[in-house]
SEKE-724217 format. One record per residue (C-alpha): residue in one letter; x, y, z. Coordinates in Angstrom, 3 decimals. Layout:
A  X  Y  Z;
...
***
This chain:
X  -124.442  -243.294  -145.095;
X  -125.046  -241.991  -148.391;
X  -121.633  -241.235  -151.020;
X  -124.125  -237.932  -151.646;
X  -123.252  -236.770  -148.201;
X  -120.766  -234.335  -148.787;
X  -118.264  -233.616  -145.347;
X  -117.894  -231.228  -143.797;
X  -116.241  -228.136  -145.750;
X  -113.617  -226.015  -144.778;
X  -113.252  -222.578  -146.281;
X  -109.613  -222.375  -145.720;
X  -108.618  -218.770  -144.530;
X  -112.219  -217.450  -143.814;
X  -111.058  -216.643  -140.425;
X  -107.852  -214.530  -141.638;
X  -108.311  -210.960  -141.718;
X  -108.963  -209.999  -145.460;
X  -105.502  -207.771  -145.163;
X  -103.449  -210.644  -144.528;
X  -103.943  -212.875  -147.580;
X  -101.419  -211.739  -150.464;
X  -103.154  -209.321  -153.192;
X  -104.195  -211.264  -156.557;
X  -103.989  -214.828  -154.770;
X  -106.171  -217.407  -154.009;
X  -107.345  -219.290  -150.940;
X  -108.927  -222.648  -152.240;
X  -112.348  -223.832  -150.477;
X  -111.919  -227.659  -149.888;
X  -113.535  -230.933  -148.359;
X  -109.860  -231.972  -147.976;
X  -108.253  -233.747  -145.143;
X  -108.646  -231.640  -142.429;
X  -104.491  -232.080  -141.190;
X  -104.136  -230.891  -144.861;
X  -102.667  -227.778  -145.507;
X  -104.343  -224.446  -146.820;
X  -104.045  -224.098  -151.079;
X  -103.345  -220.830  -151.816;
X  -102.490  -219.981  -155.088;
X  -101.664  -217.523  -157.662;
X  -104.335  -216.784  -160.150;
X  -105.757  -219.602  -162.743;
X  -104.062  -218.852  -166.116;
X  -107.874  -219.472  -167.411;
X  -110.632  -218.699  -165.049;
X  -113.541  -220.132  -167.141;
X  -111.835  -222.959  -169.542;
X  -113.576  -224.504  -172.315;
X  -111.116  -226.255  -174.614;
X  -108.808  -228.953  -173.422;
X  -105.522  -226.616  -173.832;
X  -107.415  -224.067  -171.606;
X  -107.792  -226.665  -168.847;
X  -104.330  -227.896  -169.378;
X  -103.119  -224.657  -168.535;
X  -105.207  -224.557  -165.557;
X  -104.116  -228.173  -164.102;
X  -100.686  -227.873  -164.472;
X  -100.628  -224.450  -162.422;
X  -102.436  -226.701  -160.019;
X  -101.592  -229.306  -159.936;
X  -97.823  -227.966  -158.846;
X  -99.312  -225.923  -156.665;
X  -101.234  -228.758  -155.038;
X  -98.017  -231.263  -154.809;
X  -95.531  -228.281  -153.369;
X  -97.801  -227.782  -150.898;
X  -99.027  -230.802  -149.240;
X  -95.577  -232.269  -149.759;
X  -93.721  -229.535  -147.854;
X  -96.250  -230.385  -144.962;
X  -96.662  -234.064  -144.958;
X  -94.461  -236.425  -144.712;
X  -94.776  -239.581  -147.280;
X  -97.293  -238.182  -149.371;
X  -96.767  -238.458  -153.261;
X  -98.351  -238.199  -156.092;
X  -100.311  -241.589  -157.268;
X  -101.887  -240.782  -160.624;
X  -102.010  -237.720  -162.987;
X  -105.035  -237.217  -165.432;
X  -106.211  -241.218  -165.091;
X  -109.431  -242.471  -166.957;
X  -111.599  -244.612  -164.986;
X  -114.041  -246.671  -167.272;
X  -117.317  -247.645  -165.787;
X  -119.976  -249.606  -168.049;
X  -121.701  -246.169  -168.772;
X  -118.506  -244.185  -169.352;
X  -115.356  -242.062  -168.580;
X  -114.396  -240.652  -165.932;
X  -111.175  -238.090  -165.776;
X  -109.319  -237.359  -162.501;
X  -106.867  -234.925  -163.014;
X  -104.753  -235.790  -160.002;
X  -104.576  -238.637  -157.003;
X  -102.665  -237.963  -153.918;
X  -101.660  -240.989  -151.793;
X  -101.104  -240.797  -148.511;
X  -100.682  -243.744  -145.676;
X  -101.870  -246.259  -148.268;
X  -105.015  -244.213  -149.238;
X  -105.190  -242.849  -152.627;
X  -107.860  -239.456  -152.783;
X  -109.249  -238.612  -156.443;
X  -108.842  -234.580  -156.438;
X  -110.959  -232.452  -158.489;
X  -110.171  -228.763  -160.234;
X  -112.926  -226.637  -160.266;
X  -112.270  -222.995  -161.147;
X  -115.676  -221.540  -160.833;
X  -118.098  -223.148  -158.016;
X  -121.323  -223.343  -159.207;
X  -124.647  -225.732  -159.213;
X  -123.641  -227.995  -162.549;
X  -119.615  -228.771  -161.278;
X  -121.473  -229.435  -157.918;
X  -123.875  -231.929  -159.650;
X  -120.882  -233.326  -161.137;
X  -118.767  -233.794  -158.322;
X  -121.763  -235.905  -156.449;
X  -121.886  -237.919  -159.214;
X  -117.839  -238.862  -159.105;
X  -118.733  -239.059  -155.659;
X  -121.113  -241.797  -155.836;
X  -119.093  -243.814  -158.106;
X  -115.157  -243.695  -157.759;
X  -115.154  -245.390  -154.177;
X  -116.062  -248.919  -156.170;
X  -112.570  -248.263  -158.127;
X  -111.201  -248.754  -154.722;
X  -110.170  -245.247  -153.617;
X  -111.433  -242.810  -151.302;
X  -114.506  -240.402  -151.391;
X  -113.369  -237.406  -154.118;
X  -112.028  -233.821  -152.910;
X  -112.397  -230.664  -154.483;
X  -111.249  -227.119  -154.670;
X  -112.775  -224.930  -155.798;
X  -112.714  -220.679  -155.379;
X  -115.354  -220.911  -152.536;
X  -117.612  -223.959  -151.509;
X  -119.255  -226.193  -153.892;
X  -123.541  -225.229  -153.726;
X  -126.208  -227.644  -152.316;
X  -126.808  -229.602  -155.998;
X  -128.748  -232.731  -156.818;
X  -126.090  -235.828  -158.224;
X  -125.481  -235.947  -162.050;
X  -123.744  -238.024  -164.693;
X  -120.501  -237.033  -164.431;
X  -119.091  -239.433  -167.237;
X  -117.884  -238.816  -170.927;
X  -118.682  -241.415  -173.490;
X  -115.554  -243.175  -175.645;
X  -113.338  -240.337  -177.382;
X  -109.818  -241.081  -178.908;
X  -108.078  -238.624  -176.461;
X  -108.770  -241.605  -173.513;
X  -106.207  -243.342  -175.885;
X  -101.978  -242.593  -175.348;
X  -99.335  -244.226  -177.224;
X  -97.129  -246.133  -175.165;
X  -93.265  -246.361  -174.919;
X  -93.056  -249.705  -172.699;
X  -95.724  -252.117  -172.809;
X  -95.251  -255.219  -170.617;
X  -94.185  -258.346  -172.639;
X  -96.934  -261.184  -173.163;
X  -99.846  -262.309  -175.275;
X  -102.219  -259.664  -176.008;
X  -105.580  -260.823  -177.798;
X  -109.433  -259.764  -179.142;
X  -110.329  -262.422  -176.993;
X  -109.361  -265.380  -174.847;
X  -110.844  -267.879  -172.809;
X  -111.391  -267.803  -169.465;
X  -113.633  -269.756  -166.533;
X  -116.568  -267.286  -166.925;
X  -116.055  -267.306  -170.329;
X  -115.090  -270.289  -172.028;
X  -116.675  -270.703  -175.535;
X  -115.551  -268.543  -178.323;
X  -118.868  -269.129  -179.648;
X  -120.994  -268.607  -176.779;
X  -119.169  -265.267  -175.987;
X  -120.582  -262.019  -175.549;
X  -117.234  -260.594  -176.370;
X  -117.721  -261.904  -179.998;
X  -120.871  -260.334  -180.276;
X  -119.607  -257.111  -179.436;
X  -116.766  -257.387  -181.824;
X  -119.360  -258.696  -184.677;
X  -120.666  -255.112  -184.001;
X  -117.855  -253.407  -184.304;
X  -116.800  -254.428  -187.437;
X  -120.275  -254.423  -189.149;
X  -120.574  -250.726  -187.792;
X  -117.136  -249.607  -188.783;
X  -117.466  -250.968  -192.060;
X  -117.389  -248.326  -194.870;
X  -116.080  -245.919  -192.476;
X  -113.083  -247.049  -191.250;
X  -110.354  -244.629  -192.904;
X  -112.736  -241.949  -190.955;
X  -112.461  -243.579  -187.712;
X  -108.864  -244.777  -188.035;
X  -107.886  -241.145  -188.879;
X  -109.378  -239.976  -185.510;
X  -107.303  -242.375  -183.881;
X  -103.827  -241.757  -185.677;
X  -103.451  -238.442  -185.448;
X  -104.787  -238.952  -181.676;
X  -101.951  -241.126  -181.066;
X  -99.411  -238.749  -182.875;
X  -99.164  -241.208  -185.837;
X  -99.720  -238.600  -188.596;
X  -100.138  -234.859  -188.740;
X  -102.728  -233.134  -186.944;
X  -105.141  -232.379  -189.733;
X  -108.528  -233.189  -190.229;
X  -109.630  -235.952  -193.059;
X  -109.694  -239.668  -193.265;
X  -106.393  -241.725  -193.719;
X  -106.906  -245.309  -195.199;
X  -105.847  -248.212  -193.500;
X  -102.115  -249.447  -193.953;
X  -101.179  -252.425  -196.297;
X  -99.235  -254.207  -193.868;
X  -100.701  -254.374  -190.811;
X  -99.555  -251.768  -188.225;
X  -99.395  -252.912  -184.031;
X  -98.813  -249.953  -181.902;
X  -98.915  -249.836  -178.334;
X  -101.569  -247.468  -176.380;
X  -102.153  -246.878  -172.514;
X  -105.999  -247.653  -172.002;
X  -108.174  -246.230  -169.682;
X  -106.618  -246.674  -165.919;
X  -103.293  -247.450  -167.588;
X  -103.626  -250.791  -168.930;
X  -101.371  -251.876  -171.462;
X  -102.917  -252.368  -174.633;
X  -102.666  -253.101  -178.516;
X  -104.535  -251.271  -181.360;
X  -103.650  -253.143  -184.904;
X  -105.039  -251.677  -188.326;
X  -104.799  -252.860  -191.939;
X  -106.814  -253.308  -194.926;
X  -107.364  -256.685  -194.410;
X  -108.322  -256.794  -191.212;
X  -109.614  -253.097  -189.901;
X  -109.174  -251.619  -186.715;
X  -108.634  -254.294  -183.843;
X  -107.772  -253.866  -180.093;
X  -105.767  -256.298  -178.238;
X  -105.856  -256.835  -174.073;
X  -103.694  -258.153  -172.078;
X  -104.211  -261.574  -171.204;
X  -102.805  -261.487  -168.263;
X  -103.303  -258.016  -166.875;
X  -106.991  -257.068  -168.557;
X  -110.100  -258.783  -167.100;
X  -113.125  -260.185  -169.170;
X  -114.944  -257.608  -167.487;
X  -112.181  -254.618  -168.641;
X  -112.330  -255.706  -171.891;
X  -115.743  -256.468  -172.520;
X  -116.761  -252.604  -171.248;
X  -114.046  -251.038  -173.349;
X  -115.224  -252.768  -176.471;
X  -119.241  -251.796  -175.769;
X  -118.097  -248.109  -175.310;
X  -116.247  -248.146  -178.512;
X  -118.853  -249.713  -180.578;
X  -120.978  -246.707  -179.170;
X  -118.827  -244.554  -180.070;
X  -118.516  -246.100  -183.707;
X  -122.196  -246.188  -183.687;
X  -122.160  -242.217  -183.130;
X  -120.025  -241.518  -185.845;
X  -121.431  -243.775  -188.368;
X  -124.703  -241.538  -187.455;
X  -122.705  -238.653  -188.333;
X  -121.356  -239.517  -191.615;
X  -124.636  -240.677  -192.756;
X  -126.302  -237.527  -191.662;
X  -123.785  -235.198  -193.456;
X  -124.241  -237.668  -196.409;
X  -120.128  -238.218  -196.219;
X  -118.342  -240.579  -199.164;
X  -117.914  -243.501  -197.890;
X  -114.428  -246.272  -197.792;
X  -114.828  -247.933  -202.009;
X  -114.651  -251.368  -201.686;
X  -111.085  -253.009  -201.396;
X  -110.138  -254.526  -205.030;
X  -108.020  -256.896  -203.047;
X  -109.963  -257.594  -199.987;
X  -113.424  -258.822  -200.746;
X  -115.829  -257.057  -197.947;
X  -112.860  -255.648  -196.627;
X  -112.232  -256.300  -192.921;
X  -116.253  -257.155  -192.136;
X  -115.622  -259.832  -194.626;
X  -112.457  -260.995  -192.955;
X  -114.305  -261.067  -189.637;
X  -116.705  -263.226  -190.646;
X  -113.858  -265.840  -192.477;
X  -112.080  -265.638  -189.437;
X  -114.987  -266.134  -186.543;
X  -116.247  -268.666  -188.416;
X  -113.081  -270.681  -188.549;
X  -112.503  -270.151  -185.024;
X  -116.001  -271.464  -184.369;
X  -114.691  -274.668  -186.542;
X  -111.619  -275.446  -184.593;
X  -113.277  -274.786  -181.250;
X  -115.813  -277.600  -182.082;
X  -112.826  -280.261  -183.313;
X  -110.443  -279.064  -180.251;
X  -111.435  -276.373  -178.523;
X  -110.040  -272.669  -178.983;
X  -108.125  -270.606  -176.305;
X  -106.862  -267.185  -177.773;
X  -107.872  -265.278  -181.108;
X  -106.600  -261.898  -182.344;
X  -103.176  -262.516  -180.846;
X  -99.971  -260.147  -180.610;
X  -96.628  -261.883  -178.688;
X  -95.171  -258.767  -177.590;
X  -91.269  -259.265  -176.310;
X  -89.742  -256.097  -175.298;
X  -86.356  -255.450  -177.615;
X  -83.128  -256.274  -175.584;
***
């Protein structure tokens, strides 16, 4: 059966008298279970949102609405995820909330207006989220979602997938490490990627490392590049689908991420990296366009961090030959006591 095949919907309350449903509220059209309860709400606080405040308005109003309800009527169910980012190879995908229930977890989509594009959307989440391991996607929406041919539903690689974290798990994080399906630092794909990284960020790193720190609340919110720290700086971010993860930044070295080795897969880390090198490709594009000043060369760092990158794979390359290489890029992170 095709994932386009939408089920069956149910227009909760289209049998109830028009009289009966309270004045000003809601009845929300759904694909959802059908021993699910109606969703009737009060109003959206923004019927047609279009900056990312807007919708936060919208899914928190939601989103409570949604969890009072179906946990009033069914026992067990709880809330599994709130606003998690699935990566795929070609993107980002936002789910504002997933319900589980009897050991199945249900992406649930918001959408405020029903209409062909969000329908187009939602097929394309459809298609893809079941290979995450969950089940097909529901929606609400004001009535039923129109007969639509499948789009892209995916975002490319913005800061905002990026949240500082309080509690990351204790254990090596690194750029890269070696593993059965990927062995050789030299023969790595990974290494590539980061190569391209660093020769794309170069000149342009206080622009790209200011998107990222006032992202991650590490400066004030105002627009402008910040330069990269002396001494290196190691914060720790929630990636996308919560993984625990390292971004490190200094003048010598640039902007670096850093997976865990034990939680991340090759696969995990390898994706993330390609979508950020996109995205550093975009911005570089950008900045050239607008003709934008770029980062003067470092009086104490010769090439800056591109220049380190190159000392440092190089080396690695060196050692790997004598006696092999297992890790580079390396934080030990031990929680504090």
């Amino acid at each position: 059966m095709s994932l386009f095949k939408r089920p069956k919907e149910r227009n909760h309350g289209a049998s109830k008298a028009r009289g009966e449903r309270p004045r000003n509220q809601l009845t929300w059209s759904t694909n959802a279970p059908a021993h699910w309860p109606p969703l009737v709400t009060d109003p959206l606080p923004v019927p047609d949102p279009r900056s990312e405040q807007e919708w936060a308005q919208d899914y928190l109003v939601f989103i409570v609405s949604l969890t009072q309800a179906l946990g009033e009527s069914i026992p067990g169910l709880k809330v599994a995820s709130v606003s998690r980012e699935y990566m795929f190879p070609w993107g980002f995908l936002n789910v504002p909330v997933e319900i589980e229930e009897a050991g199945k977890r249900y992406p649930i989509f918001l959408y405020p207006q029903a209409n062909p594009e969000v329908a187009s959307k939602y097929l394309g989440a459809a298609e893809i989220l079941p290979r995450k391991g969950v089940e097909a996607p529901i929606y609400y929406a004001p009535s039923p979602l129109p007969e639509a041919s499948p789009s892209n539903p995916l975002r490319p690689f913005s800061p905002g997938i990026l949240t500082k974290s309080s509690s990351p798990a204790s254990g090596q994080y690194a750029m890269w490490w070696s593993t059965e399906k990927d062995p050789a630092f030299g023969k790595s794909k990974t290494i590539d990627i980061l190569g391209g990284i660093f020769t794309t960020l170069d000149g342009i790193n206080s622009y790209v490392f200011g998107l990222l720190a006032r992202t991650l609340g590490l400066v004030e919110d105002r627009p402008g590049r910040i330069g990269l720290p002396d001494r290196e700086a190691s914060i720790p971010i929630k990636g996308p689908e919560y993984q625990d993860m390292f971004i490190s930044a200094s003048r010598e070295k640039g902007i670096r991420f850093h997976f865990s080795t034990r939680a991340s897969s090759p696969e995990y880390r390898d994706v993330f990296l390609a979508l950020f090198l996109a995205f550093a490709k975009t911005a570089r594009a950008e900045i050239e366009q607008k003709r934008l000043p770029q980062d003067p060369p470092d009086p104490d760092y010769e090439n800056g961090p591109l220049g380190w990158w190159r000392f440092a794979a190089q080396v690695a390359r060196s050692k790997e030959q004598e006696a092999g290489i297992r890790m580079f890029g390396v934080i030990e992170h031990q929680p504090k006591p």
